[in-house]
VEXMI-529707 format. One record per residue (C-alpha): residue in three letters; x, y, z. Coordinates in pm, whole numbers, plus 50000, padded with zeros to 5 digits. Example, Ala and Ser with C-alpha at 12.3 -4.5 7.8 and 13.67 -1.06 7.14 Angstrom:
ALA512304955050780;SER513674989450714;
This chain:
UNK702622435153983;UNK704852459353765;UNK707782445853598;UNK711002464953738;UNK714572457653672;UNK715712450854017;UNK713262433254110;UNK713922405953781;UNK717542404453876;UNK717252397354268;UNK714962370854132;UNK717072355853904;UNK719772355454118;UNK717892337754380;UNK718312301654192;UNK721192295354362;UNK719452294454713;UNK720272263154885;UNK721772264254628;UNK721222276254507;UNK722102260754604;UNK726312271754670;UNK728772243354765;UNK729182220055079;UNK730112185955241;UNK726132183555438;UNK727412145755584;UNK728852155155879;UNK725972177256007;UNK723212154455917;UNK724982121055958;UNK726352111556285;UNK727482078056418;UNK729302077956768;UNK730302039656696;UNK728652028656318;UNK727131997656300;UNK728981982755977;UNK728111959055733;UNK729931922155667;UNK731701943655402;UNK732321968555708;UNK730821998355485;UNK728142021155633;UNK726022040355492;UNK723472069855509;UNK721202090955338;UNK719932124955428;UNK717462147455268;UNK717402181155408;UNK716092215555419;UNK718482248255384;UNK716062282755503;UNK718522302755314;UNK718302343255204;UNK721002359255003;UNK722982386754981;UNK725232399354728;UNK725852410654384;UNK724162396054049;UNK724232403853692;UNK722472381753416;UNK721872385353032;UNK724572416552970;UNK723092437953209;UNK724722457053516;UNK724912445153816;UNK722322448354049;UNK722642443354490;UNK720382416454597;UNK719012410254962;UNK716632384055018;UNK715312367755266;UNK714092329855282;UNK710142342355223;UNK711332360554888;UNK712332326354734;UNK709872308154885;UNK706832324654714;UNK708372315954351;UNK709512280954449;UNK708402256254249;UNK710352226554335;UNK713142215754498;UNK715362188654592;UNK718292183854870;UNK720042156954972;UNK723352145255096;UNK725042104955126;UNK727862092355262;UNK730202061155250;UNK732202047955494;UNK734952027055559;UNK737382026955861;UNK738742059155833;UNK737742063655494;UNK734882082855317;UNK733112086154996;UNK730582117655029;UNK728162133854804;UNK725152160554798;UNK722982175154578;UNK720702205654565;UNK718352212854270;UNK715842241654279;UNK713292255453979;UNK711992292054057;UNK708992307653819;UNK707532341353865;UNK705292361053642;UNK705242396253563;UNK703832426053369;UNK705012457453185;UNK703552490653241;UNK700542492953043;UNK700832461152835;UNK702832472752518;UNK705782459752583;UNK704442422252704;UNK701142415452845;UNK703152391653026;UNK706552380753144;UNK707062344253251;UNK710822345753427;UNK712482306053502;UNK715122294253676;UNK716932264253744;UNK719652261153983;UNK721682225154028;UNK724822219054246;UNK726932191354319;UNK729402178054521;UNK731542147254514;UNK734252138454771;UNK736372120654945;UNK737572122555319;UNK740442106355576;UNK739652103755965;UNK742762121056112;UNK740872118756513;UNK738552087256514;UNK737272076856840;UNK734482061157010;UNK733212102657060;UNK733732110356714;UNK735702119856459;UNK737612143056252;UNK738012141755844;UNK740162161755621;UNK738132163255250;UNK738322174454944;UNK736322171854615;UNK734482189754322;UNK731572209854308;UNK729692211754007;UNK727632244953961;UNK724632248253709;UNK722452281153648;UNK719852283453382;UNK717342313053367;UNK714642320353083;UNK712682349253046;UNK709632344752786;UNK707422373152649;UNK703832370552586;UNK701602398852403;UNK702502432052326;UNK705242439252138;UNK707992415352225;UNK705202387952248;UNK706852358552119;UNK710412364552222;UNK712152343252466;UNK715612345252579;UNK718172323252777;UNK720992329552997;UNK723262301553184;UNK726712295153345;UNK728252260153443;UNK731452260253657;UNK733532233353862;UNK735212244454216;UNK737652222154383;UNK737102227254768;UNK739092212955069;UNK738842216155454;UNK737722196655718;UNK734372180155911;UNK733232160156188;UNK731132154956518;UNK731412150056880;UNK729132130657087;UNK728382148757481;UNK726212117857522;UNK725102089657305;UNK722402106657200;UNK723512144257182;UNK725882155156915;UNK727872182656793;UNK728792183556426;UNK729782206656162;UNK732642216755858;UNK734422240855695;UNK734912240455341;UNK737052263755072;UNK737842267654752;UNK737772275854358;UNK738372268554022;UNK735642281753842;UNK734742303654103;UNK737432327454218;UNK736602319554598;UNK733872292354740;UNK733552286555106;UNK731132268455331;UNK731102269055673;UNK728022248055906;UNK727802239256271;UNK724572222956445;UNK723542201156712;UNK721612167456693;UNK719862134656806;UNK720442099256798;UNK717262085656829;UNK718622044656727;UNK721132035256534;UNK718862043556240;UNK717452076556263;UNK719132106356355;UNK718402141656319;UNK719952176856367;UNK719322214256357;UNK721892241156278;UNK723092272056059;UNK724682271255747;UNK726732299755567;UNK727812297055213;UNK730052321854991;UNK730742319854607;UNK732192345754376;UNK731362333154017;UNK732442358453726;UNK732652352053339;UNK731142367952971;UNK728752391953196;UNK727482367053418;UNK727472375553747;UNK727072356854062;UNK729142370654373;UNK726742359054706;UNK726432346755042;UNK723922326455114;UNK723042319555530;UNK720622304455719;UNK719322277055960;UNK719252241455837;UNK716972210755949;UNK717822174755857;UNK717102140255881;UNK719102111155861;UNK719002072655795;UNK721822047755901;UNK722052013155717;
């Protein structure tokens, strides 16, 4: 495979799927309770691991150079995954709520220069984390569901490494990262048709580091017991990140699958 310039930065930009990763509240969609069974402290709990089937579209720009339009979908990342990690928990009590969720995703890819005098070989890295901590206040709570304005921080870290082998950069290795911390607001919640069939979602937006971040998710789920749950929906996530060259300005879509467990 030839080593072209667009086809480096749509990669490196592609960290952040799921991501990379950008940033959301997942609890609501992947954690219902129509009536939670509580604990003598009268805290629930859950934990959800999950699976975003994101592609991306947008603008990038890494290590000084322009910027470059990126659209990819799900089975570009997918081929240069090398591991990932996403998972969401909440905390509740009464109409109270502690939430969190993390995504962390490492991309590789190798590549060649025309002819071999440059590099015999390029070895491209990525690592994408994101994190979100928050807390939430049941305005609507009802034996159908509920309704929760949030807010909290979102922690954003991209680190991407390209290393040449051979030829005549063979040997040199360079680095290029951002880390950045969005406060985000807005609301979540789910409604219950049945006791078993649920509608759920949020809405999230904000900034800091980021000069806009949004999240938006809506899906519809399963009570199997009052343990396991699960759900299937579509998630959309925007972030405009710009600072010292680095450029990440993307949105990120697609369905989401998740499973749940209550204790």
């Amino acid at each position: 495979m030839k080593f072209c310039l667009g086809f480096l930065l749509m990669f490196l930009g592609a960290v952040t799927v799921g991501g990379p990763l950008q940033a959301a509240d997942l609890t609501p969609l992947l954690n219902p309770e129509s009536k939670p069974i509580a604990t003598q402290s009268g805290w629930t709990f859950t934990f959800t691991p999950y699976f975003w089937a994101a592609g991306m579209k947008g603008d990038i720009a890494q290590f000084g150079l322009p910027e470059v339009h990126v659209d990819a979908d799900f089975s570009d990342i997918f081929n240069v995954l090398d591991f990932g990690i996403m998972a969401a928990g909440e905390a509740r009590y009464d109409r109270y709520s502690i939430f969190g969720d993390i995504i962390y995703v490492k991309l590789s890819e190798d590549a060649t220069t025309p002819r071999g005098i440059f590099a015999n070989n390029i070895e491209v890295t990525s690592k994408t984390f994101m994190g979100l901590l928050g807390g939430g206040y049941a305005v609507i709570d009802g034996p159908a569901g509920h309704l929760d304005l949030v807010g909290g921080a979102k922690v954003w870290s991209v680190d991407t490494n390209i290393a040449f082998n051979g030829g005549l950069l063979g040997g040199v290795s360079r680095d290029d990262s951002a880390t950045w911390v969005d406060a985000v607001a807005g609301v979540r919640g789910d409604y219950f048709f049945t006791p078993h069939i649920y509608l759920t979602g949020w809405g999230l937006v904000g900034g800091g580091g980021a000069d806009i971040d949004w999240d938006v998710a809506a899906g519809l789920g399963y009570k199997f017991n009052n343990t396991i749950s699960a759900v299937a929906g579509y998630r959309a996530l925007g972030v405009d990140y710009s600072h010292d060259g680095f450029v990440f300005n993307v949105v990120q879509q697609g369905p989401i699958l998740g499973l749940t467990i209550h204790f």
